[in-house]
C-alpha positions as CSV (number, residue, x, y, z in Angstrom):
1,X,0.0,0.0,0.0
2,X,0.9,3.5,-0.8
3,X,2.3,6.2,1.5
4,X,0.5,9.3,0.6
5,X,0.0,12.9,2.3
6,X,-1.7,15.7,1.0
7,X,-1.0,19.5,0.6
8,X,-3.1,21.9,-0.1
9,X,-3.1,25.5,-0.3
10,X,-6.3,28.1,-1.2
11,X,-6.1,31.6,-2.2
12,X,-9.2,32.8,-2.1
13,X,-10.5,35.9,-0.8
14,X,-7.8,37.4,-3.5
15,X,-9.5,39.5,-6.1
16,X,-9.6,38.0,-9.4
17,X,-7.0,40.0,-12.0
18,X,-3.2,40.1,-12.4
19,X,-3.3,43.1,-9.8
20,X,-4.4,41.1,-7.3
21,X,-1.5,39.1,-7.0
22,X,1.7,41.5,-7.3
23,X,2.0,41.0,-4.2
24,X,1.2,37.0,-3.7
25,X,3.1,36.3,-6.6
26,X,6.3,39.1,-6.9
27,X,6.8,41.3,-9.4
28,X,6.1,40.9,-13.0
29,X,7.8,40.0,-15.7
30,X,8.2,39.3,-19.5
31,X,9.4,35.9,-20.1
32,X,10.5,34.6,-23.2
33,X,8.4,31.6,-25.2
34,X,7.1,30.3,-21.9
35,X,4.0,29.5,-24.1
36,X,6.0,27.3,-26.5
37,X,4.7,29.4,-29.2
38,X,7.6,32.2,-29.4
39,X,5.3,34.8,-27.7
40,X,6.0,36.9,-24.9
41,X,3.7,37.5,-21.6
42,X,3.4,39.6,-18.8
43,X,3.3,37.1,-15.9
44,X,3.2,36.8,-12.1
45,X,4.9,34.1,-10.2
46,X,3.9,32.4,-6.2
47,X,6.3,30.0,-4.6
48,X,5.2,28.1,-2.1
49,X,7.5,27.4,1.1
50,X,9.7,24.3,1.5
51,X,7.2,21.3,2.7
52,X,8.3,18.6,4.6
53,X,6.7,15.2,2.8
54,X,7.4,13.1,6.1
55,X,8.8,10.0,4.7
56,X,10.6,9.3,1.2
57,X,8.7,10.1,-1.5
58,X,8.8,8.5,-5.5
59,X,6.4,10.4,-6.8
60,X,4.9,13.6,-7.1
61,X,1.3,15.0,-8.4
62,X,-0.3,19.1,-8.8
63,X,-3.6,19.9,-9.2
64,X,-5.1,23.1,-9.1
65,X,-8.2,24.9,-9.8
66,X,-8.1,28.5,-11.4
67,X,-9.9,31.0,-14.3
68,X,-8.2,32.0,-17.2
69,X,-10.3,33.8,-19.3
70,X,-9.2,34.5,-22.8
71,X,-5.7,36.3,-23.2
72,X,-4.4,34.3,-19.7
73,X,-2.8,31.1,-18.9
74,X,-0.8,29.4,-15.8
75,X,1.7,26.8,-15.2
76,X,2.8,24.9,-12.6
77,X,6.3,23.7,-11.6
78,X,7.7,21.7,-8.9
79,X,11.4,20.8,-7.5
80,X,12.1,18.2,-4.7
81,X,14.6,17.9,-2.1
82,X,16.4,14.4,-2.3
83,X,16.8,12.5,1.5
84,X,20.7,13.4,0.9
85,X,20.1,16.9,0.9
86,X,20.5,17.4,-3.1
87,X,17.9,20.4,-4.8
88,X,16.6,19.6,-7.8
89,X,15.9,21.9,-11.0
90,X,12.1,22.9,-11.4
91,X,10.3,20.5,-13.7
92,X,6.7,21.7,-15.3
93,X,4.0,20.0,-14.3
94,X,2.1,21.8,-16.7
95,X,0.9,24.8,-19.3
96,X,-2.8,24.8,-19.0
97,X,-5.6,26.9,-19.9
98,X,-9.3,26.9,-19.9
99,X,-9.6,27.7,-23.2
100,X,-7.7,26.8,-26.6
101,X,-7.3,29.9,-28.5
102,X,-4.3,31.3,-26.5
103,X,-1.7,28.4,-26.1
104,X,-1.7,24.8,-26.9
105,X,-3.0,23.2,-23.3
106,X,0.3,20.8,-22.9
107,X,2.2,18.2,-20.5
108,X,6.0,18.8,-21.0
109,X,7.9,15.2,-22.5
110,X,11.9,15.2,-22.4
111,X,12.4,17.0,-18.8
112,X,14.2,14.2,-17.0
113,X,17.8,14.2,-15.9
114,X,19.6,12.4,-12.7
115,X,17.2,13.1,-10.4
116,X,13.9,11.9,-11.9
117,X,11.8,12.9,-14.7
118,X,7.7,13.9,-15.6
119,X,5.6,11.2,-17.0
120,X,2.6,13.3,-18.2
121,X,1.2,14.3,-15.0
122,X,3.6,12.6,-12.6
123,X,7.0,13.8,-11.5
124,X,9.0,10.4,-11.1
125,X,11.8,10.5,-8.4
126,X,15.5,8.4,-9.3
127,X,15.8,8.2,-5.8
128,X,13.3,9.2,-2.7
129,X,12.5,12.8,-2.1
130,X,11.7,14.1,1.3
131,X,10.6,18.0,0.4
132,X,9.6,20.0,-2.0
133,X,8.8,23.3,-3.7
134,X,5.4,24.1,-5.7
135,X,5.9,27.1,-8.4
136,X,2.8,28.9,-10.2
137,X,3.1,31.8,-12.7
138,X,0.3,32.8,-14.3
139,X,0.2,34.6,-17.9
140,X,-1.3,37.5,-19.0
141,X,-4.6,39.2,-17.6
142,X,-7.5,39.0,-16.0
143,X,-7.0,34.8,-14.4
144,X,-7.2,34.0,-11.5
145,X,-5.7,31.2,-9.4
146,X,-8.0,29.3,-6.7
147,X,-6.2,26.4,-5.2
148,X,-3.0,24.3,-5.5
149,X,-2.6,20.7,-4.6
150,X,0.4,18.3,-4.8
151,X,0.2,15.0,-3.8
152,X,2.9,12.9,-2.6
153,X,3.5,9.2,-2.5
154,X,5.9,6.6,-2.0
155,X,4.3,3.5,-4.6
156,X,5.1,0.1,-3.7
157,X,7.9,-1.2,-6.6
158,X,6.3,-2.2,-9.6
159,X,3.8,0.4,-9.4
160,X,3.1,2.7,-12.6
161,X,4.1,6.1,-12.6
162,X,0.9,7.1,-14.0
163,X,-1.7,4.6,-15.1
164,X,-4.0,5.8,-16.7
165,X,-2.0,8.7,-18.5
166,X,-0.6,5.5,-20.7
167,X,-2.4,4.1,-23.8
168,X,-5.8,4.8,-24.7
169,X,-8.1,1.5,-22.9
170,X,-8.7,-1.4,-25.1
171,X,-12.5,-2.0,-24.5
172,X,-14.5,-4.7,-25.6
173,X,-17.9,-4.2,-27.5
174,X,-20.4,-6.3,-26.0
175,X,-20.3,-5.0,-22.5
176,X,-23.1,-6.5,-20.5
177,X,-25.2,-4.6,-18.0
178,X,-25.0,-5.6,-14.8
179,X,-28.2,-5.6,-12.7
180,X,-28.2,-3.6,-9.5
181,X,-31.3,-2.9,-7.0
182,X,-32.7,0.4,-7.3
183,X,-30.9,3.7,-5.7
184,X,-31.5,4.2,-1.9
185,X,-30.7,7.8,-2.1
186,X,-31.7,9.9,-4.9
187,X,-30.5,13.6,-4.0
188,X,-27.4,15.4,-4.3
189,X,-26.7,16.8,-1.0
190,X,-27.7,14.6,2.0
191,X,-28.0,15.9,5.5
192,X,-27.2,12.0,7.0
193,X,-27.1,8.9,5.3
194,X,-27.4,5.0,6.6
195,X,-23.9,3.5,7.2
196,X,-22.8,1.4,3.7
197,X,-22.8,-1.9,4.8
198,X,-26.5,-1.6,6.9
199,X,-28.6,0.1,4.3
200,X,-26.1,0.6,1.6
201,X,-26.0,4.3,-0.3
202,X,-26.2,5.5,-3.8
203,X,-25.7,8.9,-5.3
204,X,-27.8,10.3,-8.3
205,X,-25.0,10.2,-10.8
206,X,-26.3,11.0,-14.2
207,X,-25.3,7.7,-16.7
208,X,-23.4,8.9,-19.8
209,X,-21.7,6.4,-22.0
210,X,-18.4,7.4,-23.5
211,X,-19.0,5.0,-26.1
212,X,-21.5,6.8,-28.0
213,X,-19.1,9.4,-29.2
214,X,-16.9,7.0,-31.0
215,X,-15.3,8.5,-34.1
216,X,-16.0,12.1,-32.9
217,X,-13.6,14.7,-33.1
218,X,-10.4,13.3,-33.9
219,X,-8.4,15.9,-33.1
220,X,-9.2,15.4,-29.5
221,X,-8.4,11.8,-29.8
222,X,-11.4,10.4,-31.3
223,X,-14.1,9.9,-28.7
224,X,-14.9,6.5,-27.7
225,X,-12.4,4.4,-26.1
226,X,-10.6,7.5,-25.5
227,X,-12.8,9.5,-23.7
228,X,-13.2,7.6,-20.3
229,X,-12.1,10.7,-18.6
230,X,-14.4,13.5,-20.2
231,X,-17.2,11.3,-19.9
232,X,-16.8,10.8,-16.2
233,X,-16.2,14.0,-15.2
234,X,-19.4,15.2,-17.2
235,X,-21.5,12.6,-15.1
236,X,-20.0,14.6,-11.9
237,X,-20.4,18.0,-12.8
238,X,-23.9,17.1,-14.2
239,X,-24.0,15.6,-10.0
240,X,-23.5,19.3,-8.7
241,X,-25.5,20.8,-11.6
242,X,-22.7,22.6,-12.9
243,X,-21.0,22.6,-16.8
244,X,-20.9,24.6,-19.9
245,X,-24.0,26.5,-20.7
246,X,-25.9,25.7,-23.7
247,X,-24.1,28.7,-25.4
248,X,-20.7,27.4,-25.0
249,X,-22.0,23.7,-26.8
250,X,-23.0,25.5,-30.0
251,X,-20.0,24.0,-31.8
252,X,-21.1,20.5,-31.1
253,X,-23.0,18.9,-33.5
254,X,-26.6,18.7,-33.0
255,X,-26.9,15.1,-32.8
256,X,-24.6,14.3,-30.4
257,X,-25.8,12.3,-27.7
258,X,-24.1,14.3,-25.0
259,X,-22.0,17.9,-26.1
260,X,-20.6,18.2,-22.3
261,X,-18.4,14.6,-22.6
262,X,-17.7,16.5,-26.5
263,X,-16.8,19.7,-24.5
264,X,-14.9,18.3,-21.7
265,X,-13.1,16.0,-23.9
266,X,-12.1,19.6,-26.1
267,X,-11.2,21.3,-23.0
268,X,-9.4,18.4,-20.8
269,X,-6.7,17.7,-24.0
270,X,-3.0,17.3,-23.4
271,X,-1.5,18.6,-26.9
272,X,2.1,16.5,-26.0
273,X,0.1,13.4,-24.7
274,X,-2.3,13.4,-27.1
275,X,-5.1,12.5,-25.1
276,X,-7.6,13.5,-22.6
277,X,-6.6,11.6,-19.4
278,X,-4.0,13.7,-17.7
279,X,-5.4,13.6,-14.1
280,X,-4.6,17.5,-13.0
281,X,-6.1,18.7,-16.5
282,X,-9.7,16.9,-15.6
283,X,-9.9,18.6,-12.1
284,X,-9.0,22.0,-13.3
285,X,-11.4,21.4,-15.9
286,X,-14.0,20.7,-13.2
287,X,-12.7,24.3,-11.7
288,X,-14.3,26.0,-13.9
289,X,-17.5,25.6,-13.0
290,X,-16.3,26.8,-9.3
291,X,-15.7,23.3,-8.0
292,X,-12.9,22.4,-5.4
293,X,-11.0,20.0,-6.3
294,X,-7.3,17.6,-6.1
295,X,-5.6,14.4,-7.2
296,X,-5.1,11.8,-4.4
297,X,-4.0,8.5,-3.1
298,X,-6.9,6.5,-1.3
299,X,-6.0,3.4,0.6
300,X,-9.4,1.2,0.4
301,X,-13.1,1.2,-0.3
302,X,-13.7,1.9,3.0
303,X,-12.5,5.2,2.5
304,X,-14.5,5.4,-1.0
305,X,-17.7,4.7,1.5
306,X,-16.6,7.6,3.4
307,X,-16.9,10.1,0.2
308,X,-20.0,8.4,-1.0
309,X,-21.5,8.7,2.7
310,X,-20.7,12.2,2.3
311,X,-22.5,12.8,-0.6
312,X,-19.2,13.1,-3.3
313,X,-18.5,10.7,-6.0
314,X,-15.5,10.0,-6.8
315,X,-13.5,9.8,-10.0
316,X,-10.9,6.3,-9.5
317,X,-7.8,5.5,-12.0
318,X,-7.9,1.4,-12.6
319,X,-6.3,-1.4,-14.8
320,X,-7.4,-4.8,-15.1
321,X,-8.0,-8.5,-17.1
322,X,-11.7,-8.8,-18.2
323,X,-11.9,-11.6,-15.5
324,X,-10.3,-9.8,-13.0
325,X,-13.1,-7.2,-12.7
326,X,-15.7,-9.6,-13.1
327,X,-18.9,-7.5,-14.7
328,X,-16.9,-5.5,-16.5
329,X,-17.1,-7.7,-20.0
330,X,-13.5,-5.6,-21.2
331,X,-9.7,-5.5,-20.4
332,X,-8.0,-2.3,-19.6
333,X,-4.4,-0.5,-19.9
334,X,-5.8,2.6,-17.8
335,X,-9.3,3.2,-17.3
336,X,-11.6,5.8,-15.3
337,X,-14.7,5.5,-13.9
338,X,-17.2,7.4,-11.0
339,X,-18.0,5.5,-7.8
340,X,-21.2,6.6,-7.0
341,X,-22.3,4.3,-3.8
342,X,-21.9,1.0,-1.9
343,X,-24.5,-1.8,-1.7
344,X,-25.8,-3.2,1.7
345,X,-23.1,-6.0,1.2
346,X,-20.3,-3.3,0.6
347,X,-19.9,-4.0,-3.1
348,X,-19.3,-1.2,-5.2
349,X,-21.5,0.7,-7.0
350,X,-19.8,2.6,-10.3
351,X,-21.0,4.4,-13.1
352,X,-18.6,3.2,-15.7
353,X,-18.5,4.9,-18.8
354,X,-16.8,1.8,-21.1
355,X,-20.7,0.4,-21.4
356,X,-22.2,1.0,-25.1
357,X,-25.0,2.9,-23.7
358,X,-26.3,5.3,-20.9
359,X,-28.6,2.7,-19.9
360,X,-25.9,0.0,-19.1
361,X,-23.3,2.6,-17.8
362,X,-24.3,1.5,-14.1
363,X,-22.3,-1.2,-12.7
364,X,-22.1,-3.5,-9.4
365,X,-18.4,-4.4,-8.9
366,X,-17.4,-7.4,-6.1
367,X,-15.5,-5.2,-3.3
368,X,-13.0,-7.0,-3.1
369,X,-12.3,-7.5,-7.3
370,X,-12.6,-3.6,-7.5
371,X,-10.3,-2.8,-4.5
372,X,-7.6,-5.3,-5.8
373,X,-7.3,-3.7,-9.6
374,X,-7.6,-0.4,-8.3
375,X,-5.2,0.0,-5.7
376,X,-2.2,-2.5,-7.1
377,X,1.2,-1.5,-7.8
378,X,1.0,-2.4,-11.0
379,X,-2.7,-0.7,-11.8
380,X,-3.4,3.4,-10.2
381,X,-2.0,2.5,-6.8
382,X,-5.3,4.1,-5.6
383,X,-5.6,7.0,-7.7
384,X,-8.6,9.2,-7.4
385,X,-10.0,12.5,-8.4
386,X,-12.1,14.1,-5.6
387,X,-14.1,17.3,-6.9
388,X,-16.9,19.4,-5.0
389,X,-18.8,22.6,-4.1
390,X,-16.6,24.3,-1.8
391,X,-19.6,24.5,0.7
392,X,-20.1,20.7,0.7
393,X,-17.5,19.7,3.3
394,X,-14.9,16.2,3.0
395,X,-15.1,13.5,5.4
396,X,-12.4,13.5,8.1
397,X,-9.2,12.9,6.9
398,X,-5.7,10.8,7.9
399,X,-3.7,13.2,5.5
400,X,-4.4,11.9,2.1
401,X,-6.6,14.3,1.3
């Protein structure tokens, strides 16, 4: 199992606007091609303070949640401290933007050197790391940065440094749909629920295949088997009512079965990766739309139950054989799904977007199936997105999130 631990740091009450953080972020600047483009930007720049991880880290996550309008961008940059004392350069985590018109939305390849290197979302360590520095500048005018978040891990050997941010799934055809007794809780913001394994608890996550957008949009890598990630994080913000108004869907054609997985697929893509599952990307997508949000280790169902109980689904990172997931009728390189609730018996209850149609997206997983190929070394390790209102508080936490 995972060592894992949490940091997290908020800025609001700031102002929105460049103004706002001269002094939170130093003085600006004009840097040169930061975009990758050749243009120049005004920018201002907030380092965060040395943290102490607490025990040797290999691996290193950001997330972040911020507003960039059109005509502003940010990126994010971290640098470790090895357990001998050593400082490494800054690596990028990444050049992201809410929109596409301004810079190419990008994960940086070729960074690596002695001391570790970036794979897509996930700074690698050579050797453990026991501190380290978070950098954000942010580009032009008028964004505004909300929250920062890097996770940090020590993954059992063998583990992946970033599962899902590998090839696109392979997913079978002729998924079957698994049947399921009907929801015990149908509202998005409960005052108490029953505990999982007395009454069981389900979440009113809307059911959206990613399936049905095969073949769309190639640019963003097709749709399809490629679109796990979009797909689920449409099914959560459509949870908290929030996503892209109907004008910002006029692109999308007008038979499309769903135009927010077609939008979040558009505004979630990695131009270097060439896909749409880099895990910080989907959470600052979500940010948008004023959620809260991070990337995270968990270290069982039991504390999936807790997030459920709590009325917050939650986005998990998984692997697997066709017959080690057993319902799941596909195999996997790196797939993502929504836990949405717990049966009486503690099985799992996920909406899992690889099903060739809404109605068979909802799934009942055996507990003990789904903890095993999601929280392996050689699968996530436990990976999870965790996004909600900033009013709807998290359960108690050990540190991991």
């Amino acid at each position: 199992m995972s060592s894992v631990v949490l940091h997290r740091w908020s800025f609001e009450g700031q102002e929105s606007g460049v103004a706002a953080y001269l002094d939170l972020f130093g003085p600006s600047g004009i840097p040169e091609n930061d975009d990758g483009g050749g243009t120049s930007w005004p920018y201002v720049r907030w380092t965060s303070e040395e943290r102490e991880i607490g025990f040797p880290a290999t691996e290193l996550v950001a997330s972040w949640t911020a507003n960039t309008p059109p005509g502003s961008w940010l990126q994010v940059e971290l640098r470790a401290r090895t357990a001998t004392g050593t400082l490494t350069k800054w690596y990028c985590m990444g050049r992201w933007a809410e929109g596409d018109a301004d810079i190419h939305r990008t994960s940086l390849p070729g960074q690596g050197d002695q001391d570790g290197d970036v794979a897509v979302d996930t700074f690698v360590a050579t050797r453990p790391v026991v501190a380290y520095q978070v950098r954000v500048t942010l580009y032009g005018a008028g964004g505004r940065v909300r929250s920062v978040n890097v996770m940090a891990s020590a993954v059992p050997p063998g583990g992946p440094a970033s599962a899902v941010s590998g090839p696109a799934p392979t997913l079978a055809n002729d998924l079957t749909a698994v049947q399921a007794a009907p929801s015990s809780f149908n509202g998005a913001h409960p005052d108490a629920v029953s505990s999982p394994r007395t009454a069981g608890v389900e979440l009113n996550v809307p059911c959206r295949s990613q399936m049905l957008h095969s073949g769309h949009h190639p640019e963003w890598d097709g749709g399809g088997e490629s679109w796990c990630s979009p797909a689920s994080f449409s099914m959560v913000l459509g949870y908290w009512q929030r996503g892209p108004a109907p004008e910002d869907l006029a692109w999308v054609s007008p038979d499309d079965p769903c135009p927010s997985v077609d939008h979040a697929a558009r505004h979630m893509y990695d131009h270097s990766y060439q896909g749409t599952g880099n895990w910080p990307f989907g959470v600052a997508y979500a940010g948008r739309y004023g959620l809260e949000g991070f990337v995270t280790r968990l270290r069982s169902v039991s504390e999936l139950e807790l997030f459920v109980c709590a009325g917050i689904p939650v986005i998990t990172s998984q692997s697997f054989k066709e017959h080690e997931l057993p319902g799941s009728g596909y195999s996997t390189s790196g797939h993502i799904m929504v836990v949405v609730g717990v049966t009486p018996t503690g099985d799992v209850i996920a909406n899992d977007p690889a099903a060739p149609s809404d109605e068979a997206v909802r799934r009942i997983y055996p507990r003990e199936a789904f903890e095993n190929v999601w929280l392996r070394g050689s699968s996530s390790g436990g990976i999870v997105h965790v996004v909600h209102p900033p009013d709807v508080p998290l359960p108690l936490s050990e540190g991991n999130w």
